[in-house]
C-alpha positions as CSV (number, residue, x, y, z in Angstrom):
1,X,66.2,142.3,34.1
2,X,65.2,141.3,37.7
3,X,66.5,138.1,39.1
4,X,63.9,135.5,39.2
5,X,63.4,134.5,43.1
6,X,63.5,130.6,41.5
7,X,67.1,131.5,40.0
8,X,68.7,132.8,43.8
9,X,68.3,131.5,47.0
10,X,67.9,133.8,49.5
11,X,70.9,133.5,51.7
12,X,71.0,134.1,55.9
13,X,72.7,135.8,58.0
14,X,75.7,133.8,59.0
15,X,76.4,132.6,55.5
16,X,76.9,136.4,55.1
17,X,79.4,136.9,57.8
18,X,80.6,133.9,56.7
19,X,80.9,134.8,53.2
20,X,82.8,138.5,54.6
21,X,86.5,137.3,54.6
22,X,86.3,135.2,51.7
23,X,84.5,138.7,50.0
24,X,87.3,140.9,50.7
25,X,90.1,138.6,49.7
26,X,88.4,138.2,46.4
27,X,87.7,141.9,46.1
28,X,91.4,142.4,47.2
29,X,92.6,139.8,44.1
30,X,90.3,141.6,41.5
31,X,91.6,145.2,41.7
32,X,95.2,144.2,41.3
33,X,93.6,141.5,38.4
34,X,91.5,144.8,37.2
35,X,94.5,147.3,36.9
36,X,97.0,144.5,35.2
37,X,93.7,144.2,32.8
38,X,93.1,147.8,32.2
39,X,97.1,148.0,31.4
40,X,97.2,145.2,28.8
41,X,94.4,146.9,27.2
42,X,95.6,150.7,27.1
43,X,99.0,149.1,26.3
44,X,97.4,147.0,23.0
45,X,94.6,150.2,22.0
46,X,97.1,153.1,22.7
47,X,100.3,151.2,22.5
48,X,101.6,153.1,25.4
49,X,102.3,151.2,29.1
50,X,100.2,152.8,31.9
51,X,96.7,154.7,31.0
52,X,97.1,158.3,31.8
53,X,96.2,159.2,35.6
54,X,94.3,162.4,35.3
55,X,96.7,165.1,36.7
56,X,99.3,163.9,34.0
57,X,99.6,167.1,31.5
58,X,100.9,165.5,28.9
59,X,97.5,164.1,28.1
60,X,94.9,165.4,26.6
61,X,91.4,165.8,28.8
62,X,89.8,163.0,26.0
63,X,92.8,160.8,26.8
64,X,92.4,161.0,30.8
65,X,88.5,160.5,30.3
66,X,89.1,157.3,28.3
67,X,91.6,156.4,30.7
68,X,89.0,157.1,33.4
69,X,86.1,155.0,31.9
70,X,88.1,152.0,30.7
71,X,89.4,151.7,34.3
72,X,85.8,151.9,35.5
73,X,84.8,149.4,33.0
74,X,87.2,146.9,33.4
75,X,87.2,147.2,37.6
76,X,83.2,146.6,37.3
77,X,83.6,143.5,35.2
78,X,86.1,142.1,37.4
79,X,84.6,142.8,40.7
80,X,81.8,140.9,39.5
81,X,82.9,138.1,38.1
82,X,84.9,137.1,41.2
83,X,81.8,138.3,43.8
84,X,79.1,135.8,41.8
85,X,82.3,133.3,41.2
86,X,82.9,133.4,44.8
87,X,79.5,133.5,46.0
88,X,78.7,130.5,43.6
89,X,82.0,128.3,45.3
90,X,80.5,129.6,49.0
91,X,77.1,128.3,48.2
92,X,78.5,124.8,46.9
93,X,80.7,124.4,49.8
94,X,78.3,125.3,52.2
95,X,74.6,125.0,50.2
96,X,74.3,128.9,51.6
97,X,73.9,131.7,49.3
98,X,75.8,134.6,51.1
99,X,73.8,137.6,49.4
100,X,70.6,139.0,49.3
């Protein structure tokens, strides 16, 4: 589903430089959030600690690949989350959206 140009403001050019510091920071916190998430998952479905990393041989291929996706999964999600959370607290502060 496309945005709706009504829903987002467009956002300028500083508000994206701006934005830059307070983007990599956030992306920074979500992948150490991500992989503590993915654990606690593959630690609850598997009931083993870490997910397989794929040149473990004591895994099976379908193991590693789940491993794989659920990491994927979970790092998407996250990165998300905080990039619109942290674009949505940037915009507040400073009324400019920083994308687009």
């Amino acid at each position: 589903m496309a945005p709706q140009p009504h829903m987002q403001p467009k956002g300028n050019k500083a508000a994206k430089i701006l934005y830059r510091p307070i983007g990599l920071i956030g992306g920074l916190a979500g992948g150490v959030l991500a992989g503590k998430v993915t654990k606690l998952i593959w630690h609850r479905t598997a009931g083993e600690g870490d997910p397989p990393k794929s040149l473990e041989s004591e895994y099976s291929l379908k193991e590693v690949i789940a491993a794989a996706a659920l990491q994927a999964a979970v790092f998407a999600v996250v990165k998300t989350a905080i990039d619109r959370g942290g674009a949505r607290m940037f915009q507040r502060w400073t009324g400019e959206w920083p994308g687009d």
